[in-house]
N, C-alpha and C positions, 0 to 999 in steps of 0.2 A: 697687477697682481698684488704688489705693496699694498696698495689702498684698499684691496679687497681682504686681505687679513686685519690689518688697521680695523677695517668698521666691525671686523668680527670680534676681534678681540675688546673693542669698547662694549658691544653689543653683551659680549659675555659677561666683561667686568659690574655692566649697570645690571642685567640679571643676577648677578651674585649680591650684590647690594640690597638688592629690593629681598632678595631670599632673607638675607641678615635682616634687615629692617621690621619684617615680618616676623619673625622668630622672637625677634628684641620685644615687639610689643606683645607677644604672648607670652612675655616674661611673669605677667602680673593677674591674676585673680582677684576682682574686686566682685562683691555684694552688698547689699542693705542691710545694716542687721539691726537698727534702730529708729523710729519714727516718733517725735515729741511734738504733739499737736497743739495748736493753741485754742485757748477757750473765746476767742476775738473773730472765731470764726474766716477768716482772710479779711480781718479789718488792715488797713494798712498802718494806722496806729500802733500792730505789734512787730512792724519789720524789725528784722534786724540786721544790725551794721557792722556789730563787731562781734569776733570768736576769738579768745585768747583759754592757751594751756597755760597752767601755770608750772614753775618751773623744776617741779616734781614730776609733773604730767598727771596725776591724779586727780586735778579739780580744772573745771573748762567753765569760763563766766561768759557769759553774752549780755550784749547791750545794744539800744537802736532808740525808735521813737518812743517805744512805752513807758517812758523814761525812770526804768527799772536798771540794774544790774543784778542779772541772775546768776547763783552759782552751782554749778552741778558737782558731785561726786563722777568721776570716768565709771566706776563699776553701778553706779545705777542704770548710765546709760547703755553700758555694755554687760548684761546679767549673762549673757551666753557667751562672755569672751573665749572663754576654752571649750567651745561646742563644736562643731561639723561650722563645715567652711565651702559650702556648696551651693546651687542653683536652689536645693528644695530646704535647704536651712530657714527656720523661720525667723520673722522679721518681727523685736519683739514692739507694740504701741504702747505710747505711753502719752500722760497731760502733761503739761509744765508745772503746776500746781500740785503734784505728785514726784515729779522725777528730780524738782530741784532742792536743793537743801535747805537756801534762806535765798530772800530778794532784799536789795537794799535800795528803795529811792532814790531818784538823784532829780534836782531842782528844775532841769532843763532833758531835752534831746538829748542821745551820747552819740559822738561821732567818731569815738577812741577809745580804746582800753588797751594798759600797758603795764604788766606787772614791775613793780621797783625793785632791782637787783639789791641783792645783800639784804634784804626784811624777810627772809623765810617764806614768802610765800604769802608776806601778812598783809602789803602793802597793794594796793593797787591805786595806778594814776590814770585817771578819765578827762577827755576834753569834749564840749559842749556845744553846742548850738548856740549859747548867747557868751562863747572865747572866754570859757572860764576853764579853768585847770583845776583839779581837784584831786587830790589822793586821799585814799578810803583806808581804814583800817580794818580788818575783814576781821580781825577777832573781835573787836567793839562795834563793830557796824555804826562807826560814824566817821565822818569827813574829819582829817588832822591837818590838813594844809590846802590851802588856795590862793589862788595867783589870779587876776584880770586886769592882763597887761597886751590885750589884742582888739581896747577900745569896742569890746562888747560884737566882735565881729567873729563869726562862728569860727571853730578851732575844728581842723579834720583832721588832723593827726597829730599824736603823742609818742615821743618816746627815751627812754633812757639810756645813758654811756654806759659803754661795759670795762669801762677801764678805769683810774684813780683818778682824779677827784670827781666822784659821781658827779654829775649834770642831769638836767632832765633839757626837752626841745622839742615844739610845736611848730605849726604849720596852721596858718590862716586863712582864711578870705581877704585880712586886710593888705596881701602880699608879702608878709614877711614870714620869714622863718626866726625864731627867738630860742636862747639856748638861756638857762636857768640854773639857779642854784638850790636842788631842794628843799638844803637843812637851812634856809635862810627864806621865812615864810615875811615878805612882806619887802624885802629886795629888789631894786632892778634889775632889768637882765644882763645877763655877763655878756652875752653875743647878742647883735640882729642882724640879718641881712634880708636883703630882696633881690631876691634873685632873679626876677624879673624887670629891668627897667620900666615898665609899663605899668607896674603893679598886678600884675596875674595872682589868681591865689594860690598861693601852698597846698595843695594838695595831700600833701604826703612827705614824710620823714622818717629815717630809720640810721641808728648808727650801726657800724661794723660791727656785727658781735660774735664778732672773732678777736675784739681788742684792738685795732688797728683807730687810727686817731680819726681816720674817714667817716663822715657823715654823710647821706645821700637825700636830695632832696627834688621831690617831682611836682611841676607846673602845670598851671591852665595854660601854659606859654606853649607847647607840645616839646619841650627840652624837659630832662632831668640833668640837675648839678652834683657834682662833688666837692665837698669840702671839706680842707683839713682844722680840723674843732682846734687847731693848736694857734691859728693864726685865721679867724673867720674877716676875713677882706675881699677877694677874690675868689671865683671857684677855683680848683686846682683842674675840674675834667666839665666837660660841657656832655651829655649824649645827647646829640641831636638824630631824628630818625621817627616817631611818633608825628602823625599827620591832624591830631588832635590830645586834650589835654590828658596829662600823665597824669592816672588816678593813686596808682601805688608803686612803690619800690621795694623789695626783697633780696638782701643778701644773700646769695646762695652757699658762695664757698669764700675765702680769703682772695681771691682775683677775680670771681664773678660775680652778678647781680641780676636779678629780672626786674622788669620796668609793666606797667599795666596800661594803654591809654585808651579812650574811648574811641578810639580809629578801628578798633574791631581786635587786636591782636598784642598782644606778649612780645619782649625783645630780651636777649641777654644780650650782657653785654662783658667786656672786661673792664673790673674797675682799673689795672697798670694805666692801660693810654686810652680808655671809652670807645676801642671799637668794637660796633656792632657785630654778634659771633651769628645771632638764629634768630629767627622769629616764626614763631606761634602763632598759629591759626588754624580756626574751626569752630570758637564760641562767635556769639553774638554783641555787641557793644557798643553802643554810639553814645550812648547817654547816663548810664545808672552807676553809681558803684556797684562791682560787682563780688569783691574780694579775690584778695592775691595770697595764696601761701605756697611756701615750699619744703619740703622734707627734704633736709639736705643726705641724712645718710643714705636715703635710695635714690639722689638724685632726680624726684619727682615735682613735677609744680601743679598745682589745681589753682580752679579758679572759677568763677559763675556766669553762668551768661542771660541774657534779656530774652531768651526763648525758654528761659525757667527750665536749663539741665545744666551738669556737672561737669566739668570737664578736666582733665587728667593728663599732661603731657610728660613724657620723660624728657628728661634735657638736650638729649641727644637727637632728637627729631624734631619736625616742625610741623609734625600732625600728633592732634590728642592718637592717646593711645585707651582711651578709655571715654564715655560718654554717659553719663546717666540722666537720668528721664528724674526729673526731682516734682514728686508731689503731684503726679500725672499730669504736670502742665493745665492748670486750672486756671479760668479767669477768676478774676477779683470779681468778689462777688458785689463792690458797690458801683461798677462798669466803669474806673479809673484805667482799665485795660488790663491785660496778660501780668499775672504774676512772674519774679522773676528770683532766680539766687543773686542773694546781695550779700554773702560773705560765705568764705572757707577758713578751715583751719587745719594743720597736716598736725598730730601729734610728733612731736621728736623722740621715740624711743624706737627701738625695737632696729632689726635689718632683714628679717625675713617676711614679718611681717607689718603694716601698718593699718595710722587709723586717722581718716579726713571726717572731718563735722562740717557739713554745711547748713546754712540759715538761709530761710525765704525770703521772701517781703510781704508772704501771708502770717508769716508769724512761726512758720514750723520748721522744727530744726531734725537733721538726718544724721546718723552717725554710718558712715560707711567704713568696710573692713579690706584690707585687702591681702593679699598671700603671693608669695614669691614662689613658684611654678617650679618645680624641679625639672632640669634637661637631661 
């Protein structure tokens, strides 16, 4: 008789779950309400790699093969920001050549873009395809500082400290991670490590920017490290758990992080002692970058997958909660195969509402909107 209340009452507790569970993910309203198509036609030459806000949130730059850095206005791309927020709301189209404000050249591929904290907004730092580092001045639209200190071996991520003595640190193919000093153009570097004994590449780097002295740094090795920027010798945390290479890393909150790797799936984890809390699944991924971002104030993470749709997880489950069809899922029209999303970006304002940009590898970028559901 024990055991027969027992199974009932677990029985009920996993249907009340699933009831919450459910509820939780029709927390959130999302739609399309921007479409910026390229004139490349789905050339693969206009992918793109990267989507960075800058830290107004008013201007969004993209960068990838075309080896442009574009920069948009937010209210160009969102003319209907305070319009109807529904299934029949329209969706406004738009060219690149039209929606953006100014493009600025850059010598090579971009593999990164990373706005420099404390320059208003004015600075921007780019890494390259031939491991060159480069920060742009956006009011003169010309290059003020460069670094090639990665022996010409492509650079895939860029990023800066948010704490006192600014730093900048990259992430190679030639397996190191190198940590720099900006206002010293022509310097070696203050830190390197490899974090890989094998030489794996750097994939990806991102420091706390919550201020904390942690650095985080993701391999082709299927580990992501951590390191304290105050003493770069040893990692301080290992996350082991990815079953192939860690394409990116994201801060979430001051104890957590998401990790990206091409094993198919998403991990948080906690940066105190690197154990694994969740992982995410239901994009596709074995091979592409695809982009990783998160809105910390809702909790949210997106990200792209190889089946060219969106995808949408709250942090609290390990199933998206949201899925979108990007670009109707279109082949490449020169038969290199299926187009795919190859970057996200979550704006950081707002709490009832948000706003995610995703970029193709046709070259066309989406701004999607979303709205917090009243209970």
């Amino acid at each position: 008789m024990g055991n027969r209340n027992d199974e009932k009452e677990e029985n009920k507790k996993e249907a009340e779950e699933e009831e919450y569970e459910e509820r939780v993910m029709r927390d959130w309203e999302f739609r399309l309400s921007t479409v910026v198509s390229s004139s490349c036609d789905g050339a693969s030459s206009d992918t793109i790699g990267i989507i960075e806000f800058d830290p107004s949130d008013n201007l969004v730059v993209t960068g990838g093969m075309a080896r442009k850095i574009r920069v948009y206005n937010v209210k160009s791309l969102l003319p209907g920001e305070n319009h109807s927020h529904g299934e029949g709301a329209d969706v406004t189209s738009l060219q690149h050549n039209n929606a953006c404000e100014y493009y600025i050249c850059t010598p090579a591929k971009l593999s990164s873009l990373r706005w420099k904290p404390e320059s208003a907004g004015r600075v921007l730092g780019s890494g390259d395809y031939d491991g060159v580092v480069t920060e742009y001045d956006l009011d003169r639209r010309i290059p003020i500082f460069e670094r090639d200190e990665h022996g010409g071996r492509r650079i895939w991520s860029v990023d800066y400290s948010h704490w006192d003595p600014l730093v900048g640190a990259s992430g190679s193919d030639d397996g190191t991670m190198q940590m720099w000093d900006p206002r010293c153009e022509g310097i070696k570097t203050v830190a390197k490590v490899r974090p890989s004994g094998g030489g794996s590449a750097v994939c990806c780097v991102e420091f706390n920017p919550f201020g904390g002295p942690l650095i985080a740094v993701g391999c082709a090795d299927r580990r992501a490290y951590g390191y304290d920027m105050r003493k770069m010798v040893d990692p301080v945390l290992v996350f082991d758990g990815h079953q192939k290479t860690v394409t990116y890393v994201r801060f979430l909150d001051d104890h957590t992080m998401v990790t990206s790797g091409t094993d198919g799936c998403l991990r948080l984890w906690s940066t105190d002692d690197a154990r694994m809390i969740r992982v995410y699944m239901g994009h596709t991924n074995s091979r592409s970058f695809i982009g990783l971002s998160v809105w910390r104030t809702g909790g949210l993470v997106g990200c792209g997958s190889e089946d060219n749709r969106v995808f949408v997880y709250d942090k609290r489950w390990g199933e998206p909660i949201w899925v979108h069809e990007f670009g109707g899922g279109k082949w490449n029209g020169d038969g290199d195969g299926p187009n795919f999303v190859s970057s996200v970006c979550w704006r950081q304002v707002g709490e009832d509402g948000c706003t995610l940009v995703a970029g193709g590898s046709d070259g066309i970028l989406e701004v999607i909107v979303g709205k917090r559901i009243a209970s």
